[in-house]
C-alpha positions in Angstrom: 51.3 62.1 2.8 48.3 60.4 1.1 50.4 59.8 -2.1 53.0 57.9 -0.3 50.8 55.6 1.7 49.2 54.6 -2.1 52.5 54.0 -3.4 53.1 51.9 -0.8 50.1 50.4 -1.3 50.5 48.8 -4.5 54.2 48.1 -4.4 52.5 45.5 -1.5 49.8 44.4 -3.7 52.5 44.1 -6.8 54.3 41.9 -3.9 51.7 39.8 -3.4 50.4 38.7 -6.8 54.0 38.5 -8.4 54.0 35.4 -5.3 50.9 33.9 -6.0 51.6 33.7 -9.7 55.5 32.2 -9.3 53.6 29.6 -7.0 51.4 28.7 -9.3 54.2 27.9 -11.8 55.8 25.6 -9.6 55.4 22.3 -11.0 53.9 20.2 -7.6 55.7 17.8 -5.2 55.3 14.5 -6.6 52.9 12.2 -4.0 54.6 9.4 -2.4 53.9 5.9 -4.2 50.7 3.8 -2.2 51.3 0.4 -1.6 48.2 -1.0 -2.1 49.1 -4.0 -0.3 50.6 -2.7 3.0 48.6 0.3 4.8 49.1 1.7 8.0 46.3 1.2 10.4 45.2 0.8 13.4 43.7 -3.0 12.8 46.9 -4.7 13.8 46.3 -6.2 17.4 49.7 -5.6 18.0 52.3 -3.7 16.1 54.3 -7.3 14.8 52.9 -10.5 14.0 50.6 -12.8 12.2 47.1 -12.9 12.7 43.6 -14.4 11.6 41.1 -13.0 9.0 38.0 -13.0 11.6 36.0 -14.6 8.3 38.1 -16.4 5.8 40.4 -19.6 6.9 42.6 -19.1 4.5 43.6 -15.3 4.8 45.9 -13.5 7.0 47.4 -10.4 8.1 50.9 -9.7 8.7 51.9 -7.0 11.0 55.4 -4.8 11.0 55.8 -2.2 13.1 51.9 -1.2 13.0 51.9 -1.6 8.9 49.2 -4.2 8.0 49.7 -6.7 4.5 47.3 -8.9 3.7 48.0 -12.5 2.9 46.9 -15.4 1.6 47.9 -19.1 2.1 48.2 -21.5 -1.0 45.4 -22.9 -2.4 43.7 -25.7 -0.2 45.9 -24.7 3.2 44.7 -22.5 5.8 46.5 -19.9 8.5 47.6 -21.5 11.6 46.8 -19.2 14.2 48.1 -21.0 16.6 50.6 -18.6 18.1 51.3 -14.9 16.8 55.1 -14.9 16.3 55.0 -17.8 13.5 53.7 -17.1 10.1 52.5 -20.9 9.2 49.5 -22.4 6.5 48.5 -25.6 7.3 46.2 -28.1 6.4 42.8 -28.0 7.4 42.3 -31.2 9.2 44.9 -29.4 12.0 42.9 -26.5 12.0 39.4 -25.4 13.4 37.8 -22.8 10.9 34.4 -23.3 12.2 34.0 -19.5 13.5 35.8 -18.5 9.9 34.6 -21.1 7.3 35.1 -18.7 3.9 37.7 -19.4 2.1 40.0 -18.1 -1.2 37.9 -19.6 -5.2 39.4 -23.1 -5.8 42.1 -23.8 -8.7 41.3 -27.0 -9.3 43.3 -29.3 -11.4 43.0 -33.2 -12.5 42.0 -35.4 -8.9 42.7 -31.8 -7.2 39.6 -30.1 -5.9 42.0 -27.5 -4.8 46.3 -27.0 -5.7 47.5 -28.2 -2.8 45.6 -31.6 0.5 44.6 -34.7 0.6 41.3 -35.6 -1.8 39.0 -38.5 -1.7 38.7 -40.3 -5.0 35.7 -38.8 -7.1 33.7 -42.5 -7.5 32.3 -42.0 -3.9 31.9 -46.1 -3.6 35.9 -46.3 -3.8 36.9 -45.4 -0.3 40.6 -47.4 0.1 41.8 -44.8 -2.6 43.1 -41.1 -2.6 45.0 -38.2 -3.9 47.7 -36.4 -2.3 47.9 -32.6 -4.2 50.5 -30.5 -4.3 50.5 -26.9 -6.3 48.1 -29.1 -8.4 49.5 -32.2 -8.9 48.5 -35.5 -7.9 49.9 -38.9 -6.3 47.2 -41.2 -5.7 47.6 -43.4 -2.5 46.1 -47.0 -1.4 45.5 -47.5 2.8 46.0 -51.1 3.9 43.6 -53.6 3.6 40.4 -53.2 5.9 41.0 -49.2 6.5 39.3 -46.3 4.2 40.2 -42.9 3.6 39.1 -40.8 6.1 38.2 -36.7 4.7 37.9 -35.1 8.3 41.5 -36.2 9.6 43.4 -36.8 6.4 44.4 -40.7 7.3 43.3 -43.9 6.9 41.5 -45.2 9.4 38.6 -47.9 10.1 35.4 -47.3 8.4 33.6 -46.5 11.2 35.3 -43.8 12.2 35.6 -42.4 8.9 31.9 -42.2 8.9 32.1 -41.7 5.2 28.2 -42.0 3.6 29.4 -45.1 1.2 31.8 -46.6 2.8 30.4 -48.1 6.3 31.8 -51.3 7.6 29.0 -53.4 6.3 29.7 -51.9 2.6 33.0 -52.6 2.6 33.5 -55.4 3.9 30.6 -57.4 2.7 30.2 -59.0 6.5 27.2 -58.8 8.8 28.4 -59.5 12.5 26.2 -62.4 13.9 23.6 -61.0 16.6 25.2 -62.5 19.8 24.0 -60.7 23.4 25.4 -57.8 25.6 27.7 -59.9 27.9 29.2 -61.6 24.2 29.3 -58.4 22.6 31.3 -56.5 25.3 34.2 -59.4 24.2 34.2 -58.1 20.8 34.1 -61.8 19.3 36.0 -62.8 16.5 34.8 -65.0 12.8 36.6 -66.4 9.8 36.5 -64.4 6.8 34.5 -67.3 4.8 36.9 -66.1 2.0 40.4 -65.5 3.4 42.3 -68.3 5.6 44.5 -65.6 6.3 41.9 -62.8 7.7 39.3 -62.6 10.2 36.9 -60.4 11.9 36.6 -58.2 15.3 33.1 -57.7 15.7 33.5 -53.6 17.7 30.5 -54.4 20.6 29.8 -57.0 18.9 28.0 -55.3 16.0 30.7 -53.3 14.0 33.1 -55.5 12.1 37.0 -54.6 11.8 38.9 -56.2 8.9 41.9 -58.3 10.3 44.9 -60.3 9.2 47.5 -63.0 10.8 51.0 -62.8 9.5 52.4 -64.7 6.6 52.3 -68.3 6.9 49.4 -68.2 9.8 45.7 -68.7 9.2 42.7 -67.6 11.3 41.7 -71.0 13.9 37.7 -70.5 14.3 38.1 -73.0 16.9 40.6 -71.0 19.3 39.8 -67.9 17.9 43.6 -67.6 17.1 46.2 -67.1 14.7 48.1 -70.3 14.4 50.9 -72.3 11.6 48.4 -73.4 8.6 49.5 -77.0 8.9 47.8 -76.9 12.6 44.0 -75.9 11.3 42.7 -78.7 9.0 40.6 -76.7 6.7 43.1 -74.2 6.1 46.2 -76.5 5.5 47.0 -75.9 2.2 45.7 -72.6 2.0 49.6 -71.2 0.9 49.9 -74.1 -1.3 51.1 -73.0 -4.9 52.0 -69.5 -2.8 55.0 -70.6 -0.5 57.1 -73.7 0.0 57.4 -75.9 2.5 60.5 -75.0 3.0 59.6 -71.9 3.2 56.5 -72.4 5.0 59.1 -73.8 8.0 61.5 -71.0 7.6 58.9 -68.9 8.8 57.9 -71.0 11.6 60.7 -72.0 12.9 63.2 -69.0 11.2 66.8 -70.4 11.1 69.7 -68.9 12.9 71.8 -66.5 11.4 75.6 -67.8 11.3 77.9 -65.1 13.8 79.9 -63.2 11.4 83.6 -64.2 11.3 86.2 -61.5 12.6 89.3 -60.9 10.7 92.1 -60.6 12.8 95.1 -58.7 11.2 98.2 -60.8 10.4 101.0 -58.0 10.7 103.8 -59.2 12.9 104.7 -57.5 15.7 107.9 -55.3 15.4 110.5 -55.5 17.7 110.3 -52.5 20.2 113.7 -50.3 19.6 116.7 -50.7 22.7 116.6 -48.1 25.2 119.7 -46.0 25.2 121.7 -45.0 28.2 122.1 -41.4 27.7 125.4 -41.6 30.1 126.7 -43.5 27.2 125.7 -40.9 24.8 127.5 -38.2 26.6 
């Protein structure tokens, strides 16, 4: 009896290593690949949609069906975070990354800080001038005579309210407003540019001077604190002398009437209209 249990014994034990050995020759289940980007994880706020990096403006997270993938924006634009459903960069004057001021290494390129905004001009003293950038290159624009370029809304705008260390009303204009008192000053009074028939000044609470212009053919009346026709203020008659006509300096006074435009009529001759039949005729 004790002879047949040991055989027993090791035809089990035989068993058992001739298994462990074949499983050790079994080449091993390849792992599945890792997306280094995309990882499942329990950060997503919800399982789908775009949300904020809690640090840095410009990154991103995009959320499908509870699988994280971290994004960036272009260079110089910055996540909207506006609403969850919409993946959207934007620029950063529309967005307020106070609570999350980092932000991706520039790439700059010629008059581009950073690929892709709007840049103020790199000669701090010239403030009517700047770049517009887009994946690194440049068009430069001009704003219109008396505004500056204005770095915290992306516009151009009056030099006060650009607030721009440089380029204050008083620097670029050249124009002190006369000291007048507080009843005056609430009028926001108006002067002559001493250089320009054509322009004039609004004195902002009587202190803060605005650049502004009549229109073509008008100069700036000191007197009525007006616009009027040149030929009507005496020492700014013949200021568009050698620049317009008189002719032309009337045509825009007094603009001349456009003749009515002439309708064709069509000369086709009526054709007869055909003879009604009697179909009891017919028959």
């Amino acid at each position: 009896m004790m002879g047949k249990l040991r055989c027993v014994f090791l035809l089990l034990a035989f068993v058992a290593l001739s298994n462990a050995q074949s499983r050790k020759s079994l080449p091993k289940r390849p792992a599945a690949p890792v997306d280094d980007d995309a990882l499942t994880s329990d950060e997503c706020p919800e399982p789908n949609g775009f949300f904020a990096d809690a640090e840095q403006c410009d990154k991103y997270y995009a959320c499908v069906d509870g699988v994280i993938t971290e994004k960036l924006c272009p260079d110089g634009m910055v996540f909207n975070d506006y609403s969850t459903e919409y993946e959207k960069c934007d620029l950063p004057f529309n967005i307020d990354c106070k609570s999350r001021p980092k932000l991706q290494t520039p790439q700059p390129s010629e008059h581009c800080p950073r690929k892709n905004g709007y840049f103020a001009h790199e000669e701090r003293n010239i403030c009517d001038k700047f770049y517009y950038c887009v994946d690194g290159q440049f068009n430069q624009i001009i704003c219109p005579n008396g505004l500056v370029y204005n770095e915290n809304a992306g516009i151009c705008s009056w030099p006060d309210e650009a607030k721009r260390k440089g380029c204050t009303s008083q620097e670029v204009f050249q124009f002190d407003c006369p000291k007048v008192n507080e009843s005056e000053a609430a009028t926001h009074p108006r002067y002559a540019d001493p250089e320009d028939c054509q322009f004039f000044y609004v004195c902002i609470n009587g202190d803060t001077p605005r650049r502004n212009g009549c229109k073509l053919g008008q100069v700036f009346d000191e007197g009525s604190k007006r616009c009027d026709w040149a030929k009507n203020v005496p020492e700014c008659a013949d200021w568009y002398k050698g620049r317009l006509t008189e002719q032309q300096l009337k045509d825009l006074e007094d603009p001349p009437t456009p003749k009515p435009k002439v309708t064709k009529i069509s000369k086709r001759r009526n054709r007869p209209r055909p003879t009604p039949v009697d179909e009891e005729l017919v028959r």
